[in-house]
VOGU-3710 file (C-alpha; in Angstrom, 3 decimals, decimal comma):
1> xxxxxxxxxx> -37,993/-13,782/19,030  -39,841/-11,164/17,086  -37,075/-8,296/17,844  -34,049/-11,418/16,466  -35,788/-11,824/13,328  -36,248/-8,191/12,645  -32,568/-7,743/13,748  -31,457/-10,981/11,541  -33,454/-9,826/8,370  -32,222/-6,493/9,126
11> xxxxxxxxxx> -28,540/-8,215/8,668  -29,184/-9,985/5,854  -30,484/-6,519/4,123  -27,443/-4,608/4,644  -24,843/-7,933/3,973  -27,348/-8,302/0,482  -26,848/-4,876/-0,347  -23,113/-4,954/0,372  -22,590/-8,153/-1,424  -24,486/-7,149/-4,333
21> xxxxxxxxxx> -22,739/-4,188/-4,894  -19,012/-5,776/-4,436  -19,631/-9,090/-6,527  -18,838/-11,253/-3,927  -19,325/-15,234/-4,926  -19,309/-18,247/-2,358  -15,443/-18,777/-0,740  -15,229/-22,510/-1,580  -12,337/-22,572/0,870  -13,853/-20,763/3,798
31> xxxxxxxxxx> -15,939/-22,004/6,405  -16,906/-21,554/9,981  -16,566/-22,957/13,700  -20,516/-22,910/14,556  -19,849/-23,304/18,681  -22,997/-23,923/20,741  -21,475/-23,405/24,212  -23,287/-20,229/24,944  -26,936/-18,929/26,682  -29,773/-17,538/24,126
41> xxxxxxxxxx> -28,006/-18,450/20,635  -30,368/-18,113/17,838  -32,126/-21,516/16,987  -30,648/-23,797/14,092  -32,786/-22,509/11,065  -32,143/-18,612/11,817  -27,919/-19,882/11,826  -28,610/-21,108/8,618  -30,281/-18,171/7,578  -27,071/-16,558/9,028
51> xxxxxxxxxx> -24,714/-18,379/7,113  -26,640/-18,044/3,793  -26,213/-14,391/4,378  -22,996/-14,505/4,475  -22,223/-16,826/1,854  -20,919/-19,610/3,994  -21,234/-22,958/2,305  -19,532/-24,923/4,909  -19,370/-24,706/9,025  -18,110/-27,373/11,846
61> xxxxxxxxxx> -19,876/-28,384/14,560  -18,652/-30,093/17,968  -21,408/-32,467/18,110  -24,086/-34,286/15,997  -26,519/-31,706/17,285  -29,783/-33,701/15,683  -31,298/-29,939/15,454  -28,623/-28,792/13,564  -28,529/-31,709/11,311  -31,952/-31,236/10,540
71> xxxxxxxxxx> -32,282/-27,559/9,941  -29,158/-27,512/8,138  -31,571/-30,645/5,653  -31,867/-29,218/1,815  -29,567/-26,240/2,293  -26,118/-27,335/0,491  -24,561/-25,965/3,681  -21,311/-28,495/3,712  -20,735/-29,759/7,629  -17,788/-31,385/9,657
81> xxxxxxxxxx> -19,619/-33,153/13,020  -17,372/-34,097/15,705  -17,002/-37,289/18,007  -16,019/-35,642/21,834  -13,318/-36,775/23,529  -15,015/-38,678/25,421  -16,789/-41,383/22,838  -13,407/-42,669/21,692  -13,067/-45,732/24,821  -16,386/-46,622/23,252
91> xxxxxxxxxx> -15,928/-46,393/19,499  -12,955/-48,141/19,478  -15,674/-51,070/19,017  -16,202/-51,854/15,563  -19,815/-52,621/16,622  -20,581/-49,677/18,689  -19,009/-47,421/15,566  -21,101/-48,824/13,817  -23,791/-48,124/15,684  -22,939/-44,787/15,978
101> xxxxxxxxxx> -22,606/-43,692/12,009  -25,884/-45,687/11,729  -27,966/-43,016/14,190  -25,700/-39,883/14,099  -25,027/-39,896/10,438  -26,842/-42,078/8,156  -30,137/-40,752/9,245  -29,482/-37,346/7,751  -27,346/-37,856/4,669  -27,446/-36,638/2,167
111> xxxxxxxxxx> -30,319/-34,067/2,521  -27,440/-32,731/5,178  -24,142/-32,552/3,650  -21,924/-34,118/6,140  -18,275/-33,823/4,536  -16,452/-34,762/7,509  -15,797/-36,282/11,245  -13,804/-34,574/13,738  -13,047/-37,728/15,940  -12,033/-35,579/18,748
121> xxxxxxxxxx> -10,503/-32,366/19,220  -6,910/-31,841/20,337  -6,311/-34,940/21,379  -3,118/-35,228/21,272  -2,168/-32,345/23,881  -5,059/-32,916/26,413  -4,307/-34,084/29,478  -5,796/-37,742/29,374  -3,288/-39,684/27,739  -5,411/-42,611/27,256
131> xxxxxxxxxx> -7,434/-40,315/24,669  -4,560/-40,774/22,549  -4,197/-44,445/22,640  -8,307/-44,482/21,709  -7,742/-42,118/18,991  -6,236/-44,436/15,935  -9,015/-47,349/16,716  -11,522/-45,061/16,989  -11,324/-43,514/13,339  -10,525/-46,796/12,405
141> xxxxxxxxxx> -13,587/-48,412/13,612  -15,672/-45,105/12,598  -14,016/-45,419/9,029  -14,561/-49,102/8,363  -18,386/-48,548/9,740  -18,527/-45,460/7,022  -17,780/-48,107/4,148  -20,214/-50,435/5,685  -22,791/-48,104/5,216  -21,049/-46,812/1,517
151> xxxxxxxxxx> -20,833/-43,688/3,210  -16,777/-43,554/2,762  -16,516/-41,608/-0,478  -18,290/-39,144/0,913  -17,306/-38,123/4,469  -13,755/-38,099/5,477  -12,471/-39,182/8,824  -9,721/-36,988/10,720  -9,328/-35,352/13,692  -8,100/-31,791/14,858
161> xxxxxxxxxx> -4,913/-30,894/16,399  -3,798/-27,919/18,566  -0,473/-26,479/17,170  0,963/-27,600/20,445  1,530/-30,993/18,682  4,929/-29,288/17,089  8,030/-29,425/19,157  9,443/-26,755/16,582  7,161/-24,520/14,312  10,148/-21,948/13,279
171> xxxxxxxxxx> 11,849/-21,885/10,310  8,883/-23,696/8,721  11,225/-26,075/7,165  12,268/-27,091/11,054  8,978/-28,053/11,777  8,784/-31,707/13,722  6,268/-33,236/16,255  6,880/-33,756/20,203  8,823/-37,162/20,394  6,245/-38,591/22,805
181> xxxxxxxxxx> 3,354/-38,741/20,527  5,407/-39,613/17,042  4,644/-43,489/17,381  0,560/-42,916/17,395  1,187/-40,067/15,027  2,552/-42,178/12,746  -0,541/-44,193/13,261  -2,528/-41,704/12,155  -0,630/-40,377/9,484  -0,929/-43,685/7,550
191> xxxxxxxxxx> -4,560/-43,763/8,400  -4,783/-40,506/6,602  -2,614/-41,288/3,872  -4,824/-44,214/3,118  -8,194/-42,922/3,109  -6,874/-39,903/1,300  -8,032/-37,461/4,480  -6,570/-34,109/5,275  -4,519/-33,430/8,290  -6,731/-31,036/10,115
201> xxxxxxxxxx> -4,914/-28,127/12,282  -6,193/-25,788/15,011  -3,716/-22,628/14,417  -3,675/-19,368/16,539  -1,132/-16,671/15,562  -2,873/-15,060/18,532  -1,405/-17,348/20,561  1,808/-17,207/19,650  1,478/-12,904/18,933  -0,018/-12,779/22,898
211> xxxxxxxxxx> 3,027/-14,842/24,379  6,226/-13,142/22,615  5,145/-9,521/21,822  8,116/-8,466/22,121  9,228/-10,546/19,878  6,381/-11,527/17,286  5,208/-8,438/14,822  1,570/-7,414/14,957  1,517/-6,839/11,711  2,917/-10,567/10,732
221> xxxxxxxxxx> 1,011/-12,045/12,274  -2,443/-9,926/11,030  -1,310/-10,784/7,306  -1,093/-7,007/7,304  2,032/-5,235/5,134  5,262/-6,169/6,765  8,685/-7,510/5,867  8,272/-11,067/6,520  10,502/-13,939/7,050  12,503/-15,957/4,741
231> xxxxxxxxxx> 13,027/-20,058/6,004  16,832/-19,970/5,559  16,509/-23,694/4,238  14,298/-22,926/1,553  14,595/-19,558/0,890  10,711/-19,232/0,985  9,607/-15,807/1,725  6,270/-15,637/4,397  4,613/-12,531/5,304  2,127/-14,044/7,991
241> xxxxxxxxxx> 2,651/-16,273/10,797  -0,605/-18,463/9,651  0,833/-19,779/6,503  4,288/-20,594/8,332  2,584/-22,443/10,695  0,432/-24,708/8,189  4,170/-25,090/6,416  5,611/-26,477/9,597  2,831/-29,623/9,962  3,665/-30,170/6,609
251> xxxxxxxxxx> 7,478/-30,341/7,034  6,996/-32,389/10,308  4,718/-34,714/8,348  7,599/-35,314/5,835  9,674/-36,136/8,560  7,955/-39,226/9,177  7,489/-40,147/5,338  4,238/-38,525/4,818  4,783/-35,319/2,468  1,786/-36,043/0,435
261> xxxxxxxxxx> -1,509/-35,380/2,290  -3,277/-32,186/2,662  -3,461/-29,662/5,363  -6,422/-27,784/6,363  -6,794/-25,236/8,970  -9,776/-26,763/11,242  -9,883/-23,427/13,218  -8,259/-20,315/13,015  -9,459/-16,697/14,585  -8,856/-13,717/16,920
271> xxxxxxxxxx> -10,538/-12,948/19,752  -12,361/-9,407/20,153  -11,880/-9,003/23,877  -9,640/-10,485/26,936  -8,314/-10,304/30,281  -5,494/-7,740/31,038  -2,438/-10,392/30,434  -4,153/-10,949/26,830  -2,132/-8,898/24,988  -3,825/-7,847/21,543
281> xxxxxxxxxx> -7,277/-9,319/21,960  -8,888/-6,243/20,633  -12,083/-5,741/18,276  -10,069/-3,864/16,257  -7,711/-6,910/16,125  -10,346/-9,221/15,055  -11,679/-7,296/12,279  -8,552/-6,513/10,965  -6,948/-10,415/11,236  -10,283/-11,945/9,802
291> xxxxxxxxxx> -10,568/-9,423/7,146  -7,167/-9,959/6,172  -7,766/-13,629/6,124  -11,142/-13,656/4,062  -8,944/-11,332/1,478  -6,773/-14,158/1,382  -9,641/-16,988/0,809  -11,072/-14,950/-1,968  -8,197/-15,289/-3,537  -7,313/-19,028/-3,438
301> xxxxxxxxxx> -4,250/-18,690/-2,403  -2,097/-21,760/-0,925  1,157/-21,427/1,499  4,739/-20,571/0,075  5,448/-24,683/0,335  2,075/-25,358/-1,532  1,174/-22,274/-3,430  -0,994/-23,902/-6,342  -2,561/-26,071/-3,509  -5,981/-23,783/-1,741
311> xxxxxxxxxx> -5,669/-23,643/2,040  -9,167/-24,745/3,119  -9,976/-22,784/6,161  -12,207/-23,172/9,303  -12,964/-19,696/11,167  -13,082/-19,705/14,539  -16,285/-18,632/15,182  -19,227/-17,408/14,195  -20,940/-16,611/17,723  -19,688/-15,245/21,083
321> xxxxxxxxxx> -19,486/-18,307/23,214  -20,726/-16,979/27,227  -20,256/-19,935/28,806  -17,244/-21,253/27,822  -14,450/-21,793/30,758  -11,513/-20,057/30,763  -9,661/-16,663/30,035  -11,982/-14,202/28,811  -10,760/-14,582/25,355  -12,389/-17,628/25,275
331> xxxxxxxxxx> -15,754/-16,195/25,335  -15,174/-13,648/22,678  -13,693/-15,277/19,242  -17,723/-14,295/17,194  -18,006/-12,773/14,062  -21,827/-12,168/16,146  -23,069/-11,418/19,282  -25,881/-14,473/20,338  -28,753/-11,400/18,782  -27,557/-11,321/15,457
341> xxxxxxxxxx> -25,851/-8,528/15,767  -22,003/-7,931/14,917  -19,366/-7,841/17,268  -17,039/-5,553/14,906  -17,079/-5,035/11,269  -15,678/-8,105/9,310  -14,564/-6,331/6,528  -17,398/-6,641/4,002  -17,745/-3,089/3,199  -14,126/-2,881/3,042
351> xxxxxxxxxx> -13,743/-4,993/0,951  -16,539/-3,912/-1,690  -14,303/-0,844/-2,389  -11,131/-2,783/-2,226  -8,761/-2,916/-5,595  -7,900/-6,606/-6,335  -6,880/-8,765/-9,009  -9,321/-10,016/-11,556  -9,529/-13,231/-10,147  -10,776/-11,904/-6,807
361> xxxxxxxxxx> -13,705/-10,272/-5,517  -13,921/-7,133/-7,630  -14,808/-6,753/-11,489  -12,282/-5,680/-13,627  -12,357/-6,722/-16,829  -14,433/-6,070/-19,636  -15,894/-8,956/-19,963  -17,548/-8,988/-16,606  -19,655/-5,919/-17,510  -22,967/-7,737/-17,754
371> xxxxxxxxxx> -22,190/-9,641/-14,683  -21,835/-5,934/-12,869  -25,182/-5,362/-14,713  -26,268/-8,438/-12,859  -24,963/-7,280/-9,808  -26,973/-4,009/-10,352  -30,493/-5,517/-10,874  -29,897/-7,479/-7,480  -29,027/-4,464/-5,818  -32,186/-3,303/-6,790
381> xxxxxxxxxx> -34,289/-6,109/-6,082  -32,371/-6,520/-2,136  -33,476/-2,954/-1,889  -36,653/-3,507/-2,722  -37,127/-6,397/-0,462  -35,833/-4,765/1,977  -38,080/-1,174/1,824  -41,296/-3,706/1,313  -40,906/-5,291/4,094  -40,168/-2,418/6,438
391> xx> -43,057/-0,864/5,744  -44,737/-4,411/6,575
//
């Protein structure tokens, strides 16, 4: 324990430093899959440390890890729990919902800042169909126990969908669900539409990049330079797969008469390492697709349908996950190794010494000299922490 906490102070020096120097502020639209599927991951309050580091105000998690909730107490850290799969048969009860809000949520709010409930993940494309028939009662009964409680204005209800859910992603403006599941889709859809929740998305360009190389550019789908794509029907110009994708769920929402609510990006990531038929899962990859990304976030952009709209983003994930099933991609989608340690480089230095637009991360103007002064005397005092307590 004594060589993490050296290692996550260590971190928190050199992100300090780095942050100080660049001006970076808090990415209000950013936030991060915290994933607990793995051997020897550091405990709750040294995440949080983690996360403060970074200047994460908001993560998921795929439980309602009591820990978590109560290390995560006082910090202003924003979190999304999640309902698994396999709770929906049972809080399809109105009673048992209830119930479950009563000792999973209400106990820790609002010292936590729960924002949101995953009810399930990718339900919709698993392979127990009865999940989906739970799924609609379920938020439902979890929504109506919310308001019970007064709870309701303050944590939304939704749940996560793989991009699977699409029977056609491309042109954007072609974008409609799988037949099979439009009926409880619809379902949901007006459950969102009147609660005022977002439509939360699980979207991969990796996935898509890994299965059509031939076919798919790199660099399109790494929101790095390229040409792009225009959506013949609209005429909207994209230059990375990510934002066509959100587009899509938006068109095929309008499809069924729901054009109006939200779309979020519940996860989103690359993966640092795979098997031999995982084409492009390299660390190099990774840094360059997330770094891309958190350029993106910085800047508040929204997609070429929504452009004055912020795409609120999930990152997908903060640790390496060892004992997850599955390819070996699976296993390696962290920012951090389970030590504290990084994986690959993020992009933070890059990013210091990156030219961008005012209204980004890097100080410009003149009248953001005596906030550079600012960031100057914290420089200073980071460094100072930091040399004190080596010699300690």
């Amino acid at each position: 324990m004594e060589l993490y906490l050296r290692k996550a102070f260590t971190l928190q020096c050199v992100l300090g430093v780095v942050l100080s120097l660049s001006g970076i502020g808090l990415v209000e639209s950013l936030g991060i899959n915290y994933g607990q599927v793995g051997n020897d991951l550091p405990p709750p309050n040294k995440v949080l440390q983690l996360l403060k580091s970074l200047k994460v105000t908001k993560t998921r998690i795929y439980d309602t890890n009591p820990d978590i909730l109560t290390a995560f107490a006082g910090s202003g850290v924003e979190i999304i729990v999640t309902v698994e799969n396999n709770m929906l048969a049972t809080l399809m009860d109105p009673q048992q919902a209830l119930q479950w809000v009563t000792t999973r949520i209400k106990p820790y709010f609002p010292a936590t800042k729960i924002t949101g409930i995953a009810v399930g993940n990718e339900v919709f494309t698993g392979d127990d169909m009865s999940l989906v028939d739970n799924l609609v009662p379920a938020m439902v009964s979890i929504q109506r126990a919310l308001t019970q409680l007064g709870l309701q204005q303050y944590v939304q209800v939704s749940t996560p969908s793989s991009l699977a859910v699409l029977a056609n992603s491309y042109p954007p403006s072609e974008g409609m669900f799988v037949q099979e599941i439009i009926p409880i889709m619809t379902q949901m859809l007006q459950f969102l539409s009147t609660t005022k929740a977002p439509f939360w998305i699980n979207a991969y360009p990796y996935f898509a990049y890994k299965d059509s190389p031939d076919k798919i550019s790199l660099d399109y789908a790494l929101f790095n330079p390229n040409s792009g794509m225009i959506d013949p029907h609209t005429n909207l110009h994209y230059d990375n797969m990510l934002y066509a994708q959100v587009d899509a769920v938006i068109y095929a929402m309008a499809q069924l008469g729901f054009g109006g609510i939200e779309v979020r990006v519940s996860e989103t990531g690359w993966p640092s390492k795979g098997d031999p038929n995982e084409v492009g899962a390299t660390p190099q990859n990774a840094a360059i697709y997330n770094r891309n990304l958190l350029k993106r976030q910085m800047r508040g952009e929204g997609t070429p349908l929504r452009p004055k709209m912020r795409l609120e983003v999930y990152v997908f994930a903060l640790f390496n996950e060892d004992m997850k099933p599955g390819p070996t991609s699976e296993r390696n989608y962290g920012f951090f190794k389970p030590d504290g340690s990084m994986v690959y480089n993020v992009g933070f230095t890059s990013l210091s010494t990156t030219t961008t637009p005012s209204s980004s991360i890097s100080l410009t103007s003149m009248g953001n000299k005596i906030e550079r002064a600012a960031h100057h005397q914290r420089l200073v005092l980071w460094v100072s922490v930091c040399l004190a307590a080596m010699v300690i």
